[in-house]
C-alpha positions in Angstrom: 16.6 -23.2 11.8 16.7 -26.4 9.6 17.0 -26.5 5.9 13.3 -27.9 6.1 11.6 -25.1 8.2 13.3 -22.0 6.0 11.8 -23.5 3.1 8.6 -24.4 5.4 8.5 -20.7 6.2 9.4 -19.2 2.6 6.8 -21.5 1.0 4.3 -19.8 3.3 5.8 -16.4 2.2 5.9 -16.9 -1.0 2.5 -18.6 -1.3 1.5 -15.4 0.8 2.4 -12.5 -1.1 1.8 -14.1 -4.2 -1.7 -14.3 -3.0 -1.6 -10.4 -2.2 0.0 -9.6 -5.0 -1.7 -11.7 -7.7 -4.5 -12.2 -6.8 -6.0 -9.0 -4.5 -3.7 -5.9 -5.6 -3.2 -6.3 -9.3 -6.6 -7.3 -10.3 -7.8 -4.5 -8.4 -5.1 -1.8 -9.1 -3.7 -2.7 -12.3 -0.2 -1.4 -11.8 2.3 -4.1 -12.8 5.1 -1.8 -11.7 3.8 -2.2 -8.4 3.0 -5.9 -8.3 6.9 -6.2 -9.1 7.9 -3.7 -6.3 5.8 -5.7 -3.8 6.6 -8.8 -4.5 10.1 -8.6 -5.0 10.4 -6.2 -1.2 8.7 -9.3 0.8 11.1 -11.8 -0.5 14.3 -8.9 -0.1 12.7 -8.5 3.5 12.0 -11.8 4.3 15.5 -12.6 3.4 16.9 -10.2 5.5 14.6 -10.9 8.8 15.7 -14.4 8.2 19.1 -13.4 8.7 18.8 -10.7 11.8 16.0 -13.5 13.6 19.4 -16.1 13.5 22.2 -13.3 14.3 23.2 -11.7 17.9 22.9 -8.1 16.7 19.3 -8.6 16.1 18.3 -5.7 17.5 20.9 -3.5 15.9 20.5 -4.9 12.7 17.0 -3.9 13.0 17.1 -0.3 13.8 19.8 -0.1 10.6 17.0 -1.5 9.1 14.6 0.5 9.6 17.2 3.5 8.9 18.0 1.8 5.3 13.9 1.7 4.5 13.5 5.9 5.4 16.6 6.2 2.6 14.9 4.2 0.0 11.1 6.0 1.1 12.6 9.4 0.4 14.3 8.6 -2.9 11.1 6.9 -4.6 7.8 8.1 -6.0 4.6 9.1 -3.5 2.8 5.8 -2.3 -1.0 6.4 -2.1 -2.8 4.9 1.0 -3.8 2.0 -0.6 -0.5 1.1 -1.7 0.6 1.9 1.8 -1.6 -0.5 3.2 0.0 -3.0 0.8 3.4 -2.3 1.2 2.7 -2.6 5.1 0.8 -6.1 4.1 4.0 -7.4 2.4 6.5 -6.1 4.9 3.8 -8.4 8.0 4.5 -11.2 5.8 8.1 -11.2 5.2 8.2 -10.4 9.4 6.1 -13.4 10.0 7.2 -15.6 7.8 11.1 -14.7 8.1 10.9 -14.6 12.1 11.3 -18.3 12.0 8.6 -19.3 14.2 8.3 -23.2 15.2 4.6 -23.0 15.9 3.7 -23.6 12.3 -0.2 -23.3 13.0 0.7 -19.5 14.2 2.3 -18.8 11.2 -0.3 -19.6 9.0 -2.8 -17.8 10.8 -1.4 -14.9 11.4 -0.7 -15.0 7.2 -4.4 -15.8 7.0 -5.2 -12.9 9.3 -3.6 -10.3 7.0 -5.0 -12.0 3.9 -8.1 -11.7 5.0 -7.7 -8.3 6.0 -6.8 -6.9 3.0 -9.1 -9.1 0.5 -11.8 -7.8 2.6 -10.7 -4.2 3.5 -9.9 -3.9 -0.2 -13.0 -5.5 -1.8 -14.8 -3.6 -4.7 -18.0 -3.8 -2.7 -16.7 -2.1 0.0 -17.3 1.4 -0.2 -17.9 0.7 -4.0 -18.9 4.0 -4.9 -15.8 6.1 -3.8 -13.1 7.0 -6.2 -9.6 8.5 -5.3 -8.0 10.8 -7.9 -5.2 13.2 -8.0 -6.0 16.5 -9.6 -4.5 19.5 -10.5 -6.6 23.2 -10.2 -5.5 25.8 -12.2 -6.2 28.3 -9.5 -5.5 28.5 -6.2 -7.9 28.5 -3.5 -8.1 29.8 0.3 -11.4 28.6 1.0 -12.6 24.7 1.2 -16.2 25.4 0.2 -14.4 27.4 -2.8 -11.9 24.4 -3.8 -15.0 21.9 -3.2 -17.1 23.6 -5.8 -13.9 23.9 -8.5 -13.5 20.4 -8.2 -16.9 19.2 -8.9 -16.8 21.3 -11.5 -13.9 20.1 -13.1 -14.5 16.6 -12.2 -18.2 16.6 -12.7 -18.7 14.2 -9.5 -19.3 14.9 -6.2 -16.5 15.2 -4.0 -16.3 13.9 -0.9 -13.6 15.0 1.0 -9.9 16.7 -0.7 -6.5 17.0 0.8 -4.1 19.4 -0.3 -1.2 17.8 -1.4 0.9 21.0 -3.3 0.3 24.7 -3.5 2.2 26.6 -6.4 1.7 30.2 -6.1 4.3 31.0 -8.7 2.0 29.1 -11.2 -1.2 29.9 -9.4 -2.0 25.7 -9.4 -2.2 23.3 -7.0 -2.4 19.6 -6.4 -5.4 17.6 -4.5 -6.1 14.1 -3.4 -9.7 13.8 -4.0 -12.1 11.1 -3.0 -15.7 11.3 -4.8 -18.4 9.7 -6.1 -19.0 9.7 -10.0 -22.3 12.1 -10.9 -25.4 9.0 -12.2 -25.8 11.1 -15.0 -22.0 11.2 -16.0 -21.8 7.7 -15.7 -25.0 7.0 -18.2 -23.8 9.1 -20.8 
């Protein structure tokens, strides 16, 4: 690869994930801590494909990789889907854009492809009513229909669906995901 077409390709990048970052996730999310993370992982990553794409152990390289990202996932904090699907956004991009690929016009759609995705997928207007929160029950229950009811209780929304994420019988509490919909009257108050 010439000098021209790495910074051809880490232009794209980093016009790319500056887009995702700046202009879709922290507007939206609000978690500069995050906007850093993401940011600062694409250009890491795109580095790094830039250098497996141009070695012979490519494939090797690769799987070590791979092995090196599991390490760093179990030492850091719980990603929530949306910052899953961001991570994954910024890891495409750094792929794409670090691969090295002479057919320029491919490149920028396939940049333009997950842009789009996300700016739409993550748009306030889609599914604008539904709210993700992480809450914790001071009791712990056996039954959905049971939990369900706590929740709006505590939450004074209507919940739409819950995943357990921790159950501490020791301290009788346990942790939820919950997606719900803020009660109209809650909201006009």
């Amino acid at each position: 690869m010439h000098h021209t077409d790495l910074l051809f390709h880490f232009a794209i990048n980093l016009f790319s994930i500056l887009t995702l970052t700046s202009i879709f996730y922290y507007p939206r999310h609000k978690r500069r801590d995050l906007f850093v993370t993401f940011t600062f992982f694409n250009i890491v990553m795109f580095v790094i494909v830039t250098m497996i794409a141009r070695t012979p152990l490519g494939l090797g390289a690769s799987f070590g990789l791979f092995a090196l990202l599991a390490i760093i996932r179990l030492r850091s904090e719980e990603f929530n889907n949306y910052e899953i699907g961001y991570f994954f956004g910024c890891l495409a991009l750094a792929i794409v854009n670090g691969a090295g690929n002479k057919n320029y016009l491919l490149t920028l759609i396939l940049n333009g492809i997950i842009l789009v995705a996300i700016g739409i997928l993550d748009h306030p207007m889609v599914l604008q009513n539904v709210r993700h929160a992480r809450v914790s029950l001071d009791a712990v229950y056996t039954n959905d229909a049971k939990t369900k009811a706590a929740l709006e209780k505590v939450m004074q929304a209507h919940v739409l669906s819950f995943t357990v994420v921790k159950i501490d019988n020791v301290h009788d509490t346990m942790s939820l995901n919950v997606a719900y919909r803020p009660n109209v009257e809650r909201v006009e108050a």
